[in-house]
C-alpha positions, 0 to 999 in steps of 0.5 A, a space after each residue: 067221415 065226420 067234419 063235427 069237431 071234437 072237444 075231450 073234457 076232463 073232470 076230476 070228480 063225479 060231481 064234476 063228470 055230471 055237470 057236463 054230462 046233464 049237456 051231453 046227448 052220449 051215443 057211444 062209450 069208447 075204451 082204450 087198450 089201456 082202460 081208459 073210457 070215454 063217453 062220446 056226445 053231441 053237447 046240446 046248443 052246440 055244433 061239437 061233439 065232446 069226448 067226456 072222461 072223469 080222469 081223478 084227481 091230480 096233474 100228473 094223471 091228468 097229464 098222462 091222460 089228456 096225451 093218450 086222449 089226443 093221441 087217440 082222439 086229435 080233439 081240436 080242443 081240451 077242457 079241464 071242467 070242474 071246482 076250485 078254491 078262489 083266492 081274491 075277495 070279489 070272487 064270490 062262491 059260485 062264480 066261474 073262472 076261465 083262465 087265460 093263464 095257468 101257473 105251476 106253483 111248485 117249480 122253484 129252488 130252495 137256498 140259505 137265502 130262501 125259496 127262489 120260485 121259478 115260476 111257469 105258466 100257460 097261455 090262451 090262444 089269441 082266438 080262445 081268449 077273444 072267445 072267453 072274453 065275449 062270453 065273460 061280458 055275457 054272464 055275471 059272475 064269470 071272469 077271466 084270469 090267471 088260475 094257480 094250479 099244483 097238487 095241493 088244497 088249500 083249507 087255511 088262508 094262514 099256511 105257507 101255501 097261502 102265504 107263497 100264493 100271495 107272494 109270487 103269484 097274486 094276481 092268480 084268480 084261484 087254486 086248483 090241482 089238474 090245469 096245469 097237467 092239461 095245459 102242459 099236454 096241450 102244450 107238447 102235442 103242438 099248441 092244441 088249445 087248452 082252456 080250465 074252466 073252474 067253478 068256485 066251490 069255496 074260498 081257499 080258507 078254513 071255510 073249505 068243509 063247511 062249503 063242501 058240505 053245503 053243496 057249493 061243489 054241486 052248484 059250482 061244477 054246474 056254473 063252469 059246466 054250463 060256461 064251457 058250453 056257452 063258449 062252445 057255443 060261441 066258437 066256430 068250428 075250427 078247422 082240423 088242426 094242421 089243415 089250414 093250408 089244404 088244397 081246395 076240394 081236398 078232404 079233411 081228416 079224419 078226427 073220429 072212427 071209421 077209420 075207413 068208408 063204408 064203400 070199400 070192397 078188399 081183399 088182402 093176402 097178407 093184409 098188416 104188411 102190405 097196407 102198412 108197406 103202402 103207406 109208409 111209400 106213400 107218406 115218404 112220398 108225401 114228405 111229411 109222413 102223414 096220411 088222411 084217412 080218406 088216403 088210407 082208404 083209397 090206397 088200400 082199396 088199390 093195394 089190397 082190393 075185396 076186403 071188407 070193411 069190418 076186416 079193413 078196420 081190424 087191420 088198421 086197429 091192429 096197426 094202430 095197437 101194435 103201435 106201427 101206425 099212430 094217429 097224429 094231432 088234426 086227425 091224420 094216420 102216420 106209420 111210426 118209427 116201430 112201424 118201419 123197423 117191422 117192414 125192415 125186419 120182414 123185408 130181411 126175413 124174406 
């Protein structure tokens, strides 16, 4: 099992997806039941692997995908990479922008006296945030601050859009679409850390096509590109989230496949049942209904002994698809609530 941390980076556009890639070494390509693919890599300089997906344009796309990728991944970590329009003057085309807080622009209540904004935001972790900052004071043209988020794009420094920026979120740093999609999945998924890092690809006015055109997307999405790795680089490796209490010389979850070693040996008469039996009695023994992997492991070698590996993981796979057993974030295998109602059903069948 590996102890590599894992960081999922998001992109919206192709230029974007190979910025990061041009720091990537990929060695797997993975598809979900759903369709969505991930391209798995060691990031060059770093001690972290990355998981890249190029999501589309969008929060609520980015939203959905960054769930589904925590709950099949459990990253330590998500990134949205990518280009932005910057909103104050002294942020110059091809600078970077980290935020340390993302606003939602569109919450609000209109009324006879006026939009009323109800305004939401999302905050680094303490530690992300001393970790951006070291990395801001190494390399000109970055900074830190707050980044507006909300699915529109800004051509004309004149329009309403422009003209509620300024009003009620003015010391936003610059405007794009996806973080705080991102910044909300992070959120619900327990905390996960969750950073937006933008390149400015223009400046938010009536400039925006002209500088695209120019190839300031390609130059800017290469800068943040290459900002997400120097914090990487930067950054510990994290412990596996929810761990930070485990026992001296136990082992860490697992955070990737295999889902099970390479050493075990089984055999199952009705393998899906009684694995998943196993492990919905050891997880309620457990308290918290949580399993490592390496748990898994060694209960199914006394549970079902002379399988073999390949048929172990297709078992759990199938648990996994058939939604009875889910990977949690920090990497630990659970039996769901679908899970133990089947073992409910079986157990009244039989």
């Amino acid at each position: 099992m590996s102890d590599v941390p894992l960081a999922v980076v998001l992109t919206a556009l192709p230029v974007e997806y190979m910025s990061v890639r041009e720091h990537a070494a990929v060695d797997e390509t993975r598809v979900h039941r759903h369709g969505t693919r991930v391209e798995c890599a060691r990031l060059l300089g770093t001690s972290w692997r990355v998981g890249l997906v190029e999501a589309g344009v969008g929060s609520r796309t980015t939203a959905v995908l960054t769930e589904r990728l925590i709950e099949w991944l459990a990253p330590q970590m998500v990134i949205f990479v990518g280009v932005a329009g910057g909103l104050k003057d002294d942020i110059d085309v091809g600078d970077v922008v980290f935020g340390n807080k993302v606003y939602g622009i569109h919450g609000g209540k209109s009324t006879p006296e006026g939009f009323l904004v109800r305004p939401q935001a999302w905050h680094l972790s303490h530690p992300l945030d001393q970790a951006v900052r070291a990395v801001v004071r190494e390399r000109p043209g970055s900074h830190l601050g707050a980044i507006a988020s909300g699915d529109v794009v800004l051509a004309d420094e004149r329009s309403a859009v422009a003209a509620h920026l300024r009003a009620h979120y003015n010391d936003a740093l610059a405007l794009e679409m996806e973080g705080v999609g991102l910044a909300e999945a992070a959120h619900l998924a327990g905390g996960l850390d969750a950073v937006v890092v933008r390149g400015i690809s223009d400046k938010a006015n009536a400039g925006k096509t002209a500088a695209d055109a120019s190839g300031s997307q390609k130059t800017a999405s290469g800068r943040a590109a290459a900002a997400m790795v120097a914090l990487l680089a930067l950054l510990e490796p994290p412990a596996p989230r929810g761990e930070a209490s485990r026992p001296p010389g136990e082992e860490a979850p697992d955070a990737l496949s295999p889902l099970v070693t390479d050493t075990l040996d089984w055999t199952l008469p009705k393998p899906e049942h009684d694995l998943l039996r196993a492990m919905a009695a050891l997880a309620h023994r457990n308290g918290d209904g949580r399993l490592t992997a390496a748990a898994v492991a060694s209960l199914a070698s006394g549970t079902v002994p002379r399988l073999t590996r390949g048929e172990a993981e297709g078992i759990l796979r199938s648990l996994i698809g058939r939604r009875y057993v889910r990977r949690s974030p920090g990497g630990r295998l659970e039996v769901t609530q679908e899970g133990l109602q089947a073992l409910v059903r079986r157990r009244g069948n039989e």
